[in-house]
Residue, then its C-alpha position, 0 to 999 in steps of 0.5 A: x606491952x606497946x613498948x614490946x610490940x614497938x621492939x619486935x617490930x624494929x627487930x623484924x624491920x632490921x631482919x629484912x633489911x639485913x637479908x635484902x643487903x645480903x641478896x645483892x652482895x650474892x647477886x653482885x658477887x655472882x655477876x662479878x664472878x666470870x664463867x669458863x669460857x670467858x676466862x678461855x676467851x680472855x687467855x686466847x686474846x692475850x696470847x695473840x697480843x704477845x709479841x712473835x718468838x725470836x728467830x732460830x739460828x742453825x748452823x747454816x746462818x753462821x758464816x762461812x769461817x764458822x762451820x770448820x769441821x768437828x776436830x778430831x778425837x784428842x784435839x781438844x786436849x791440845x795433844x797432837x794427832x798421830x794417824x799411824x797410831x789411829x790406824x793401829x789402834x783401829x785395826x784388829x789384833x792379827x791372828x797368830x800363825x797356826x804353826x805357833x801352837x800354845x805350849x801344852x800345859x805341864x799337868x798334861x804331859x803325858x809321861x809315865x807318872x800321868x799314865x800310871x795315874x790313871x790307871x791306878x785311880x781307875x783300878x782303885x775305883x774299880x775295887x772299891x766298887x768290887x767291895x761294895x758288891x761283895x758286901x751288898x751281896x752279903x746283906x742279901x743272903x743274910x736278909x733272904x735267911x732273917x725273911x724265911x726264919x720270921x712268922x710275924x708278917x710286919x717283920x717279914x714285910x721290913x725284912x723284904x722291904x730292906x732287901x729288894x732296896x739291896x738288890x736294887x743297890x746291888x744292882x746299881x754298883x755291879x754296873x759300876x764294875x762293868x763300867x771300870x772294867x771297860x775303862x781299864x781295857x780302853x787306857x790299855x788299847x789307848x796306851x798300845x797305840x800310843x806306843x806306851x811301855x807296858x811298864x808304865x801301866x803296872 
Protein backbone atom coordinates (compact mmCIF):
# COMPACT_ATOMS: atom_id res chain seq x y z
CA UNK A 1 0.00 0.00 0.00
CA UNK A 2 3.12 2.58 0.87
CA UNK A 3 4.56 1.52 -2.52
CA UNK A 4 1.16 2.60 -4.58
CA UNK A 5 1.06 5.75 -2.70
CA UNK A 6 4.83 6.31 -3.42
CA UNK A 7 3.78 5.51 -7.27
CA UNK A 8 0.93 7.83 -7.35
CA UNK A 9 2.69 10.62 -5.88
CA UNK A 10 5.89 10.45 -8.70
CA UNK A 11 3.07 10.34 -11.27
CA UNK A 12 1.41 13.53 -9.80
CA UNK A 13 4.82 14.98 -9.38
CA UNK A 14 5.68 14.21 -13.48
CA UNK A 15 2.05 15.62 -14.27
CA UNK A 16 2.87 18.90 -13.19
CA UNK A 17 6.27 19.44 -14.18
CA UNK A 18 5.21 18.40 -17.65
CA UNK A 19 2.50 21.08 -17.67
CA UNK A 20 4.74 23.83 -16.20
CA UNK A 21 7.25 23.09 -19.43
CA UNK A 22 4.48 22.99 -21.74
CA UNK A 23 3.07 26.63 -20.26
CA UNK A 24 6.40 28.28 -20.99
CA UNK A 25 7.18 26.85 -24.28
CA UNK A 26 3.54 28.36 -25.27
CA UNK A 27 4.53 31.81 -23.56
CA UNK A 28 7.96 31.52 -25.07
CA UNK A 29 6.36 30.82 -28.63
CA UNK A 30 3.71 33.55 -27.92
CA UNK A 31 6.53 36.04 -27.09
CA UNK A 32 8.47 34.74 -30.29
CA UNK A 33 5.73 35.29 -32.53
CA UNK A 34 5.47 38.96 -33.76
CA UNK A 35 2.00 41.18 -34.14
CA UNK A 36 0.86 42.79 -37.66
CA UNK A 37 2.23 45.88 -37.04
CA UNK A 38 5.50 44.94 -36.35
CA UNK A 39 5.92 42.88 -39.36
CA UNK A 40 4.17 46.28 -41.54
CA UNK A 41 7.06 48.39 -39.64
CA UNK A 42 9.90 46.09 -40.27
CA UNK A 43 8.45 45.77 -44.40
CA UNK A 44 8.39 49.95 -44.24
CA UNK A 45 12.41 49.91 -42.86
CA UNK A 46 13.39 47.69 -45.42
CA UNK A 47 12.11 49.06 -48.32
CA UNK A 48 13.78 52.74 -47.25
CA UNK A 49 17.29 50.89 -46.92
CA UNK A 50 17.03 49.43 -50.74
CA UNK A 51 18.96 51.45 -53.03
CA UNK A 52 17.31 54.23 -55.46
CA UNK A 53 15.70 53.05 -58.84
CA UNK A 54 18.01 53.80 -61.72
CA UNK A 55 17.54 56.80 -64.13
CA UNK A 56 14.95 56.58 -67.07
CA UNK A 57 16.30 57.32 -70.29
CA UNK A 58 13.97 59.04 -73.04
CA UNK A 59 14.73 59.74 -76.38
CA UNK A 60 15.89 63.20 -75.56
CA UNK A 61 19.27 62.11 -73.61
CA UNK A 62 20.10 60.27 -76.89
CA UNK A 63 22.59 62.29 -78.89
CA UNK A 64 21.79 64.18 -81.57
CA UNK A 65 22.83 61.72 -84.25
CA UNK A 66 20.50 59.24 -82.40
CA UNK A 67 17.10 60.89 -83.00
CA UNK A 68 16.73 60.88 -87.21
CA UNK A 69 13.28 60.52 -87.92
CA UNK A 70 11.29 57.12 -88.15
CA UNK A 71 12.06 55.93 -92.20
CA UNK A 72 9.38 55.44 -94.12
CA UNK A 73 7.14 52.61 -94.95
CA UNK A 74 8.94 49.82 -96.83
CA UNK A 75 12.58 51.34 -95.90
CA UNK A 76 13.03 48.46 -93.45
CA UNK A 77 12.92 46.22 -95.93
CA UNK A 78 15.97 47.78 -98.04
CA UNK A 79 13.27 48.31 -101.01
CA UNK A 80 13.42 51.96 -102.22
CA UNK A 81 10.66 54.38 -101.84
CA UNK A 82 9.11 55.80 -105.08
CA UNK A 83 7.11 59.12 -104.12
CA UNK A 84 4.76 58.91 -107.43
CA UNK A 85 3.57 55.73 -106.42
CA UNK A 86 3.01 56.71 -102.51
CA UNK A 87 0.89 59.55 -104.11
CA UNK A 88 -1.02 57.20 -106.56
CA UNK A 89 -1.55 54.75 -104.03
CA UNK A 90 -2.89 57.61 -101.54
CA UNK A 91 -4.95 59.17 -104.08
CA UNK A 92 -8.65 58.12 -104.63
CA UNK A 93 -10.06 56.30 -107.71
CA UNK A 94 -11.60 59.19 -109.97
CA UNK A 95 -14.63 58.99 -110.75
CA UNK A 96 -15.78 58.06 -114.48
CA UNK A 97 -17.33 60.72 -116.76
CA UNK A 98 -21.01 60.56 -116.87
CA UNK A 99 -20.82 60.28 -120.52
CA UNK A 100 -19.60 56.57 -120.12
CA UNK A 101 -22.58 54.77 -118.91
CA UNK A 102 -22.43 51.09 -118.12
CA UNK A 103 -23.63 48.91 -121.11
CA UNK A 104 -27.37 47.59 -120.16
CA UNK A 105 -27.26 44.25 -119.40
CA UNK A 106 -28.41 41.76 -122.20
CA UNK A 107 -31.61 40.36 -120.38
CA UNK A 108 -32.74 44.03 -120.21
CA UNK A 109 -32.97 44.85 -123.65
CA UNK A 110 -36.18 45.69 -124.43
CA UNK A 111 -37.08 44.15 -127.90
CA UNK A 112 -39.60 42.32 -129.10
CA UNK A 113 -39.04 38.87 -127.28
CA UNK A 114 -38.96 41.07 -123.92
CA UNK A 115 -42.07 42.80 -124.78
CA UNK A 116 -44.15 39.67 -125.69
CA UNK A 117 -42.61 38.26 -122.39
CA UNK A 118 -44.35 40.22 -120.54
CA UNK A 119 -47.19 40.46 -121.75
CA UNK A 120 -47.75 36.98 -121.93
CA UNK A 121 -47.00 35.90 -118.28
CA UNK A 122 -49.23 38.58 -117.07
CA UNK A 123 -52.28 37.27 -119.68
CA UNK A 124 -51.26 33.83 -118.35
CA UNK A 125 -51.70 35.13 -114.53
CA UNK A 126 -54.53 36.78 -115.21
CA UNK A 127 -56.30 33.49 -116.66
CA UNK A 128 -55.47 31.24 -114.08
CA UNK A 129 -56.96 33.56 -111.70
CA UNK A 130 -60.05 33.98 -114.03
CA UNK A 131 -59.94 30.04 -113.37
CA UNK A 132 -59.89 29.86 -110.06
CA UNK A 133 -62.89 32.53 -109.61
CA UNK A 134 -65.09 30.44 -111.84
CA UNK A 135 -64.56 27.38 -109.98
CA UNK A 136 -64.91 29.19 -106.40
CA UNK A 137 -67.95 30.77 -107.74
CA UNK A 138 -69.15 27.31 -108.40
CA UNK A 139 -68.55 25.76 -104.80
CA UNK A 140 -70.67 28.34 -103.75
CA UNK A 141 -73.48 27.73 -105.64
CA UNK A 142 -73.09 24.23 -105.19
CA UNK A 143 -72.58 24.63 -101.15
CA UNK A 144 -75.67 27.42 -101.02
CA UNK A 145 -77.97 24.14 -102.65
CA UNK A 146 -76.26 21.45 -99.91
CA UNK A 147 -77.21 24.28 -97.03
CA UNK A 148 -80.85 24.95 -97.89
CA UNK A 149 -81.18 21.02 -98.70
CA UNK A 150 -79.96 19.89 -94.96
CA UNK A 151 -82.24 19.46 -91.68
CA UNK A 152 -79.57 18.71 -89.12
CA UNK A 153 -78.28 21.93 -87.98
CA UNK A 154 -74.26 20.36 -87.12
CA UNK A 155 -74.46 20.07 -91.10
CA UNK A 156 -75.75 22.95 -91.77
CA UNK A 157 -73.23 25.04 -89.62
CA UNK A 158 -70.17 22.71 -91.61
CA UNK A 159 -71.81 23.66 -94.83
CA UNK A 160 -72.04 27.37 -94.00
CA UNK A 161 -68.94 27.53 -92.29
CA UNK A 162 -67.24 26.19 -95.84
CA UNK A 163 -68.96 28.75 -97.73
CA UNK A 164 -68.45 31.96 -95.99
CA UNK A 165 -64.31 30.58 -96.08
CA UNK A 166 -65.19 30.59 -100.19
CA UNK A 167 -66.81 33.54 -100.49
CA UNK A 168 -63.95 35.11 -98.69
CA UNK A 169 -61.51 33.19 -101.27
CA UNK A 170 -63.48 34.27 -103.79
CA UNK A 171 -63.20 37.55 -102.92
CA UNK A 172 -59.72 37.69 -102.56
CA UNK A 173 -58.72 35.94 -106.47
CA UNK A 174 -61.35 38.59 -107.95
CA UNK A 175 -58.91 41.39 -106.68
CA UNK A 176 -56.45 39.46 -108.40
CA UNK A 177 -58.17 39.70 -111.88
CA UNK A 178 -58.87 43.32 -111.41
CA UNK A 179 -55.26 43.64 -110.61
CA UNK A 180 -54.27 41.83 -113.94
CA UNK A 181 -56.59 43.62 -115.80
CA UNK A 182 -54.97 47.20 -114.83
CA UNK A 183 -51.39 45.38 -115.41
CA UNK A 184 -52.11 44.56 -118.82
CA UNK A 185 -53.50 48.09 -119.93
CA UNK A 186 -50.52 49.91 -118.00
CA UNK A 187 -47.66 47.23 -120.47
CA UNK A 188 -50.30 48.66 -123.39
CA UNK A 189 -50.09 52.47 -122.43
CA UNK A 190 -46.24 51.84 -121.81
CA UNK A 191 -45.56 50.07 -125.06
CA UNK A 192 -47.68 53.09 -127.00
CA UNK A 193 -45.37 55.77 -125.64
CA UNK A 194 -42.46 53.82 -126.14
CA UNK A 195 -43.24 53.54 -129.91
CA UNK A 196 -43.84 49.50 -129.42
CA UNK A 197 -45.48 47.76 -132.71
CA UNK A 198 -48.54 46.59 -131.60
CA UNK A 199 -47.50 43.10 -133.06
CA UNK A 200 -44.99 42.84 -130.50
CA UNK A 201 -47.84 42.77 -127.88
CA UNK A 202 -49.86 39.84 -129.53
Amino acid sequence: MKRLTVIVARAVALGAVTAAILGGSALTVQAQTPTLGEVAKKEADRRKAQPAAGKVYTNKDLPPSAQAPAAPSGAGTGAPVDPVAAATAEKPAEPKPEGEAKPEPAGEQKDEAWWKNRMMSTREELRRNEMFAEALQTRINSLSRDYTSRDNPAQRRQIGQERAESLSELNRVKSDVERGKKQIADIEEEARKAGVPPGWLR
